[in-house]
ZAMARGU-4260 file (C-alpha; in steps of 0.2 Angstrom, whole numbers, plus 5000, padded with zeros to 4 digits):
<rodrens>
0) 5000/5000/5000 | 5010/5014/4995 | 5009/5030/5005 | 5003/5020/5022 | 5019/5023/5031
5) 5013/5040/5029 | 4995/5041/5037 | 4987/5057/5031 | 4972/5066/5039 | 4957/5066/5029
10) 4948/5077/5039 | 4962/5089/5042 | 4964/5089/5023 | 4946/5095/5020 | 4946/5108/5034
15) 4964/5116/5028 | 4956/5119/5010 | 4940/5125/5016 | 4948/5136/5026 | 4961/5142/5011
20) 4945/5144/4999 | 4947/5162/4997 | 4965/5164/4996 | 4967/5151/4987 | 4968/5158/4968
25) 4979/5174/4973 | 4993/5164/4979 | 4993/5147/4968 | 5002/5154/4953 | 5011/5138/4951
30) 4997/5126/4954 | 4989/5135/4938 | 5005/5134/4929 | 5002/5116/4932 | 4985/5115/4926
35) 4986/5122/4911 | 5003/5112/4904 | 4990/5097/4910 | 4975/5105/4900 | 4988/5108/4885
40) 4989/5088/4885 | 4970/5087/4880 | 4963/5088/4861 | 4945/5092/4860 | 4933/5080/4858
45) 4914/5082/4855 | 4911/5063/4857 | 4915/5065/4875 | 4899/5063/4886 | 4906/5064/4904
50) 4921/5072/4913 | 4927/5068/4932 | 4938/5085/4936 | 4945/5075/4954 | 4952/5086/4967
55) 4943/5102/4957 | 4946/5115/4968 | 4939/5132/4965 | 4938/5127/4948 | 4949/5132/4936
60) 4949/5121/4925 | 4932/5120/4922 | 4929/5133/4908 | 4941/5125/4897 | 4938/5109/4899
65) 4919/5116/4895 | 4929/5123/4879 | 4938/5106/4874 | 4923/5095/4880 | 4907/5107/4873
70) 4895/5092/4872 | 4901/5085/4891 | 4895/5086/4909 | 4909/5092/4919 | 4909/5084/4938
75) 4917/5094/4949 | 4923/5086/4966 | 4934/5089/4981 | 4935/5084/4997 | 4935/5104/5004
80) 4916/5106/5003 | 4921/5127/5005 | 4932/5126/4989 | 4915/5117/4979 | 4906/5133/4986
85) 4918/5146/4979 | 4921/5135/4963 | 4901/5136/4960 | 4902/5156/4965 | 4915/5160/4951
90) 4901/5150/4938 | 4887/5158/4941 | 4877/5165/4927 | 4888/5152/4915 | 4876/5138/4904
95) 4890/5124/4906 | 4885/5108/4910 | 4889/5104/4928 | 4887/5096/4944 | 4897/5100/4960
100) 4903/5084/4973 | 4909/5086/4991 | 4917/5067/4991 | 4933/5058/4995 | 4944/5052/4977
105) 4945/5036/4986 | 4928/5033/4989 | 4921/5040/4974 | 4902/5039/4972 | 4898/5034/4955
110) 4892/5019/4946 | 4904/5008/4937 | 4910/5014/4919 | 4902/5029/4920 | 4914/5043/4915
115) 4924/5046/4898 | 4939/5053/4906 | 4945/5060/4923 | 4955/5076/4923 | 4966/5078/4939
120) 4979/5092/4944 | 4989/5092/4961 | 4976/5082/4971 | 4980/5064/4972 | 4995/5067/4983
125) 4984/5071/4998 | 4976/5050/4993 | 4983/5040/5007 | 4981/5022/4996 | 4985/5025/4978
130) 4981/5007/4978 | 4962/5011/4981 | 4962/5027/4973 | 4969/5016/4955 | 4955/5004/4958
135) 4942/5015/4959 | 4946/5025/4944 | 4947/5009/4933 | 4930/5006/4940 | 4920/5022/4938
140) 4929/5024/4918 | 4921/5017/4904 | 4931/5004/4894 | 4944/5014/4884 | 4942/5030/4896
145) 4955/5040/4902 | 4965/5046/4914 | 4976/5063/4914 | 4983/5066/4931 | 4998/5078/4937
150) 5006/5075/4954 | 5020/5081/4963 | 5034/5070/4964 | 5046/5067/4978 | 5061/5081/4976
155) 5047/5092/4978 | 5051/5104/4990 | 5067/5096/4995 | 5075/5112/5000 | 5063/5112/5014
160) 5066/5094/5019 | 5082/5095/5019 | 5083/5110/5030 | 5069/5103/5043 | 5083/5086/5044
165) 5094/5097/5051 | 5082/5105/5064 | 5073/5086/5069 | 5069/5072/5064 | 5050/5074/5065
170) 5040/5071/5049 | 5036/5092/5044 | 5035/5089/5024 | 5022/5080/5014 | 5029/5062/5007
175) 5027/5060/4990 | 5030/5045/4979 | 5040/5040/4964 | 5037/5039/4946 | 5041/5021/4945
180) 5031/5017/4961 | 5015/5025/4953 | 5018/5017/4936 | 5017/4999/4945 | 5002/5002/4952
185) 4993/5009/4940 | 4998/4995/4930 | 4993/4983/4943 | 4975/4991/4942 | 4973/4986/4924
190) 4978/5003/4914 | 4985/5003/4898 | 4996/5015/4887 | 5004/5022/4903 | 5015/5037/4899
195) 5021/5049/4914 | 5031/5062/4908 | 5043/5072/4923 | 5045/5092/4924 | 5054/5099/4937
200) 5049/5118/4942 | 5061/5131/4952 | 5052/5145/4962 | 5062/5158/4972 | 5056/5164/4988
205) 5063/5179/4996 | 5063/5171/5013 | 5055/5156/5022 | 5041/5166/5028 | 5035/5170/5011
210) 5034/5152/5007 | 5028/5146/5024 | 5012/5161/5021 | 5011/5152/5000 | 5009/5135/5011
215) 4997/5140/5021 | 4985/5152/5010 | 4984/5136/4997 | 4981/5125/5012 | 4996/5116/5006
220) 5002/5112/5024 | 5010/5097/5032 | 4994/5084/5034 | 5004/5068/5040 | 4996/5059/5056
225) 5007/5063/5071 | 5018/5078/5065 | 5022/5091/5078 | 5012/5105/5077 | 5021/5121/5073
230) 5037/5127/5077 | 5039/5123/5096 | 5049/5140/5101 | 5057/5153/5094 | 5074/5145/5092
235) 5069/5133/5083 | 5061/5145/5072 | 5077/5157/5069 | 5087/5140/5068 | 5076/5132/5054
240) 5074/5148/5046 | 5094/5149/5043 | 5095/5132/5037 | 5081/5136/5023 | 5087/5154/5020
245) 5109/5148/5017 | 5106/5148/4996 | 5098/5163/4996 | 5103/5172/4979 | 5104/5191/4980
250) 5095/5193/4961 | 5082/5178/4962 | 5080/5172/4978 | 5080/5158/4990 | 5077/5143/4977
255) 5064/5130/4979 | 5060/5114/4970 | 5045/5107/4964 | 5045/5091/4955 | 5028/5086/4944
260) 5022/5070/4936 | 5011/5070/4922 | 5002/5055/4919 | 4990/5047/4906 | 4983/5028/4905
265) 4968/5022/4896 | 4957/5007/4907 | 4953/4990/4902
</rodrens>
């Protein structure tokens, strides 16, 4: 079961995002910049009946995948029931076709074989069973549907780690998995025409603060079971903040690494 050394928080998941509904789209530049190198991989389609946009957000991707799939019903869910209500503020007044979910992408409530394709950026990494999560999107496809899914890969923010290792040894980043790990398991779910292509990104910040406030205003935080709660003191703070802040670059920046998966498989 990959991830389950990592036990994530559903709840605190759902509550972070909520409570990041409206700050959300000011501060996630490069989740957008995500989003639309995945919408780039799509080709429009009007033969296209159904679209599961998994882990939707305050949906931005919605429009266009309105635009690429005009004959489609676009489902929007996420598991932060506050981001479903900002997402269905934005539409208002548009005549696209769509329904909005609060539900959990492993326990997703649809019949079997009832989606044409599911479109998902930067959500599956807060799954805690990829295992379940791969079984259920082969179950709710239709035969020869599709999957295009980003995901952050496991250098991401390895700046951050590395500077937290030499602070403690608590757990104060998100765990993300491998390429090859992901590809075995979707194979083992039955998926076909696998392809996951690997970008990674460099942000620069101008201090930890400014990303720790990025973090926090996406709702991006640290959601594994059992981490220690904040910074416990104000030397571990000013100690931590060195640590991050030692490659800081007076024209760019303290750099920051983000590493993204982009992933397509077709079901049995």
């Amino acid at each position: 079961m990959l991830q389950a050394e990592f036990k994530i928080e559903k709840k605190r998941i759902a509550q972070s995002f909520s409570k990041a509904a409206e700050s959300y789209d000011s501060h996630a530049y490069l989740q957008r910049k995500v989003a639309d190198n995945l919408l780039a991989r799509l080709t429009k389609n009007e033969d296209v009946e159904r679209v599961l946009d998994l882990g939707s957000g305050t949906g931005y991707c919605t429009n266009i995948l309105h635009t690429l799939y005009p004959n489609a019903e676009i489902v929007n869910l996420d598991i932060a029931e506050a981001m479903l209500s900002f997402s269905s503020y934005k539409q208002k007044g548009n005549s696209g076709n769509e329904k909005l979910i609060c539900a959990d992408a492993e326990a997703l409530p649809f019949i079997e074989n009832s989606f044409d394709m599911v479109f998902s950026s930067l959500s599956i990494q807060w799954c805690q069973d990829y295992a379940v999560l791969f079984t259920e999107l082969n179950r709710i496809l239709k035969p020869k549907g599709k999957f295009y899914i980003s995901t952050f890969g496991p250098e991401t923010l390895q700046e951050l780690t590395q500077a937290w290792q030499r602070v403690d040894s608590y757990i104060h980043v998100n765990h993300f998995q491998t390429d090859v790990l992901l590809k075995d398991e979707i194979i083992k779910k039955g998926f076909s025409e696998i392809h996951i292509d690997i970008d990674v990104m460099l942000t620069h910040y101008q201090s930890f603060e400014s990303l720790a406030r990025e973090l926090k205003s996406i709702g991006a935080s640290n959601k594994n079971a059992g981490q220690v709660r904040g910074l416990s003191g104000r030397n571990k703070f000013l100690r931590l903040k060195q640590k991050f802040e030692h490659n800081f670059d007076d024209e760019l920046g303290i750099p920051v690494t983000y590493q993204v998966f982009y992933m397509k498989a077709q079901s049995t």
